[in-house]
N, C-alpha and C positions, 0 to 999 in steps of 0.2 A: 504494500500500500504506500503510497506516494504520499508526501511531508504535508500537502496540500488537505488530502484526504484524511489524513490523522488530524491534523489542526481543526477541520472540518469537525471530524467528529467529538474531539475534546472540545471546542466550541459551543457544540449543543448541551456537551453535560455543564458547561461553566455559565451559560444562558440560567441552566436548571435550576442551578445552585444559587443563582442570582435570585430566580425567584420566590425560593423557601426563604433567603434575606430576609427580602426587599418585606415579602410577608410576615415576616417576625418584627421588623426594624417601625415598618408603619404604624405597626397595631393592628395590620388588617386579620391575621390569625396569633392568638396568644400561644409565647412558649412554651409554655408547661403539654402544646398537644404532641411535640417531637417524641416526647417519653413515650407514648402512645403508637407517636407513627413508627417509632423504633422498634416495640414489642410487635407492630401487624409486620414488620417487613422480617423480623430475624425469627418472630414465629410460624407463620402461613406465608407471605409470598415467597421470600427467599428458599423456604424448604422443598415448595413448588418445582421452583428454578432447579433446583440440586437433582429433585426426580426425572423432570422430562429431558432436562440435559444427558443426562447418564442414561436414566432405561431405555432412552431413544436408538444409544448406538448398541450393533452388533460386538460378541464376545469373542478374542482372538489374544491369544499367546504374545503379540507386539504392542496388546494393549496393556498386559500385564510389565511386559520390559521397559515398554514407556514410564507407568507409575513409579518401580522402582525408581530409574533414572531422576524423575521428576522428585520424587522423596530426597535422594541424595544430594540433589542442587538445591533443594529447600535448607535442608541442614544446613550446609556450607553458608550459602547467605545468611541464614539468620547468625551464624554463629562466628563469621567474620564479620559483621555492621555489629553485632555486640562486644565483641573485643574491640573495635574500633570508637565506640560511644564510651568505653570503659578510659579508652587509653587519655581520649579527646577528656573527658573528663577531669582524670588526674591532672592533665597537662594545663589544662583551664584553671586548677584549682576551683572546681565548685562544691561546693558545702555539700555536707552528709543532708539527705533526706532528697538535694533537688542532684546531686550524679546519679542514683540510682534510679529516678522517674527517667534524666538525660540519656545514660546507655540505654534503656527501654523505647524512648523514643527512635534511638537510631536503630538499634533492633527489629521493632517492630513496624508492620504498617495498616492499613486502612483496605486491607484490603477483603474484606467484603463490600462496605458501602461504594467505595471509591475502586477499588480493584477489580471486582465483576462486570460493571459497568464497561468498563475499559477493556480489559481484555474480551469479553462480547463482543466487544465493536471493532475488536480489530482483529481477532481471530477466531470467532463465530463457540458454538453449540464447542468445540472440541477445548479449543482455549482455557476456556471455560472448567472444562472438565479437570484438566490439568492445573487449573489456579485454585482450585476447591480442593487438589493436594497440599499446595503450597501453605493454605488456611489451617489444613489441619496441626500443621507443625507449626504454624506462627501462633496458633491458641493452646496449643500443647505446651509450646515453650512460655505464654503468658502465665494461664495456671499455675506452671510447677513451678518453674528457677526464677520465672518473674513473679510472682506472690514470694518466693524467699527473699529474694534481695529486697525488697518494698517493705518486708516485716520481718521481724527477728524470731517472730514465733510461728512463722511459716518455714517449709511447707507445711501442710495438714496432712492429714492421713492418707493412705492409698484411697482408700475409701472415698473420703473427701473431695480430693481430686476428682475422682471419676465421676464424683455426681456433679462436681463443675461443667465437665467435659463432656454430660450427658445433655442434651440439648436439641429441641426440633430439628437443627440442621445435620448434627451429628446424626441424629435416627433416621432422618432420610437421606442421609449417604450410605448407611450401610443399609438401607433397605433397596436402594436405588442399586448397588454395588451387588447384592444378591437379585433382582432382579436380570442385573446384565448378565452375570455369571449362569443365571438358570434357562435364560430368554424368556423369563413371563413378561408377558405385555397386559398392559390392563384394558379394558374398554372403551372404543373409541370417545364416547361420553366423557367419561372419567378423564383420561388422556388428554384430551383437547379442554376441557375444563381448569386442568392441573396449569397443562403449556400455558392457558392464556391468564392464567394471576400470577403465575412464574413470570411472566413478559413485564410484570407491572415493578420488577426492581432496579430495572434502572432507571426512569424517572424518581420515585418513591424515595429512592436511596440519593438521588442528587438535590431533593428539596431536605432530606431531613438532614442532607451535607450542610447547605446552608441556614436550614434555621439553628443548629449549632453553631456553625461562627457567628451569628448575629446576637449571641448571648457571651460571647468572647469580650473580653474588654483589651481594644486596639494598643489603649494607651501600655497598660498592664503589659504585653506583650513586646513592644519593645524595649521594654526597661530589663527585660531577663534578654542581653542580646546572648549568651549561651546557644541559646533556641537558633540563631542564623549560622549556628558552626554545623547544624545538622543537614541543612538543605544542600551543599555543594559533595557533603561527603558521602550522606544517603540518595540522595537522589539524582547526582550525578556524577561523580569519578566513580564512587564504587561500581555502580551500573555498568560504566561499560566497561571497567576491570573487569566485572565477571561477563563481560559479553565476551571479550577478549579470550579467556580463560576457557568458557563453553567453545566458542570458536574450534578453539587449538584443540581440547579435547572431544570435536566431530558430532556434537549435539544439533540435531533436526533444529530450524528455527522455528517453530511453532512452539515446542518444548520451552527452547533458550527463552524466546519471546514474552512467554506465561510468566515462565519465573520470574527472570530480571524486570519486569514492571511488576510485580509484585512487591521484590523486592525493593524499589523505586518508589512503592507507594508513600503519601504521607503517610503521618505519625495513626496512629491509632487512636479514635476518639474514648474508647471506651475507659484507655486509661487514665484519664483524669477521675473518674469515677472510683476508680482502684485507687487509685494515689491518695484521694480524701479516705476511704475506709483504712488505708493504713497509715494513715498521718504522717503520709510523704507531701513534695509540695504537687500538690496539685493545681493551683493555678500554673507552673511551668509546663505540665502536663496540656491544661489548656491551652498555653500560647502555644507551642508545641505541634499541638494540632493545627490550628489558626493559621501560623507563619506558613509550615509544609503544604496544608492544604489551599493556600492562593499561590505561593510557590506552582506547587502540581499541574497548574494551567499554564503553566510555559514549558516546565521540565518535562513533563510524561510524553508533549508531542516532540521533545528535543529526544527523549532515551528512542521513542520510536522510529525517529529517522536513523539515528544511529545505528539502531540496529539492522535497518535495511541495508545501509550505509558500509558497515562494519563487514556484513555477511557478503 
């Protein structure tokens, strides 16, 4: 896809985002509905998406070699941009409570609201498929070692963990995943019901992008400038280091593609919410998000040219 055509389409999601804002910012729809539109998208549409993506395609031994693949380039990113947030940290010298939200943010990213969206639109139903790997290790690794670092009395139990980890979209991956694996297909009713509020997350997820920064405070954000050492290193040398890196070690770009915008994603909104429960700073957490995520509307159609670019 051509630099034209990606700008194109990160365009429309940054229109989106503009106007779950613009609706928060006027008073034309109150804040507090985001809580809401968060719980219909990560409960019922998004788990939609998870099913008719996956049960859709046929089951084959190169889809199995792909996942793997894709697992392993997930680890490696997440756990080089975390050793990297770590080092960037020390070297910053920033205080206990906001390094450890810091390396998390560079760690982590945004990539269901902001990441699904995007890789849909630019490498369709399969993309897709392979960036809901990428999820599952960027919330594996939030739970475990990131709830440890955040709190001294974490992690929690195995136990514990897993009922974190348990989750409508978790349950329809692995229902969607035994579906592929068996070929039950469900009815055409059902199916086409499923696809079409599945279809509803990337709008959904680009208004409730922005009625989150419109509850951000601008000013708050750039007094922690910490927060701008993340945007060059996460979301653009690292990237196309690991474009580089896939390259040389012979990786499909479809594969390369999923991950590293994933990996490219902004910060993670969720973790501001985790930061207040363990009395880390969580406003850094929110700027965080804030900066990365208006960043993203330049970077993400810059990593995708690259990556055309690069291959």
């Amino acid at each position: 896809m051509e630099f034209t055509a990606v700008a194109y389409q990160i365009g429309i999601l940054a229109l989106t985002i503009l106007a779950g804002f613009l609706a928060v910012k006027t008073g034309y729809v109150e804040g507090r509905i985001k809580d809401a539109l968060s719980k219909l998208i990560m409960r019922i549409v998004l788990p939609c998406l998870v099913i008719s993506s996956i049960s859709s395609k046929e089951f084959d031994k190169g889809l199995v070699t792909d996942i793997f693949t894709v697992f392993l380039m997930s680890v490696f990113c997440i756990f080089v941009l975390f050793a990297l947030g770590a080092i960037t940290a020390k070297g910053l010298k920033i205080p206990k409570g906001t390094k450890e939200v810091h390396s998390l943010l560079t760690a982590l990213g945004n990539v269901t609201f902001v990441g699904y969206p995007v890789i849909s639109a630019m490498y369709g139903e399969t993309g897709f498929f392979y960036a809901i790997v990428y999820w599952l290790m960027n919330d594996l690794f939030l739970w475990t070692f990131g709830l440890f670092i955040l709190n001294d009395e974490k992690p929690k139990t195995a136990k514990e963990v897993l009922k974190r980890l348990t989750n409508p979209n978790t349950i329809a991956f692995t229902a969607a995943i035994l579906m592929l694996v068996f070929g039950i297909k469900l009815p055409k009713i059902i199916d086409d019901t499923i696809s079409g509020i599945g279809s509803l997350t990337i709008g959904l997820s680009m208004i409730f992008i922005g009625m989150a920064l419109a509850e951000v405070d601008a000013k708050t954000a750039l007094t922690k400038w910490w927060v701008f050492v993340i945007v060059p290193i996460k979301m653009v040398i690292v990237p196309i280091l690991f474009i580089y890196i896939f390259k040389f070690l012979g990786i499909r770009e479809i594969l390369l593609g999923a991950v590293v915008l994933e990996a490219a994603m902004p910060a993670q909104t969720i973790l501001s919410i985790i930061a207040k429960e363990s009395n880390s700073d969580y406003e850094y957490a929110a700027c965080g998000m804030f900066v990365t995520t208006i960043a993203s509307l330049i970077t993400l159609p810059f990593i995708c040219y690259m990556i055309k670019f690069i291959i």
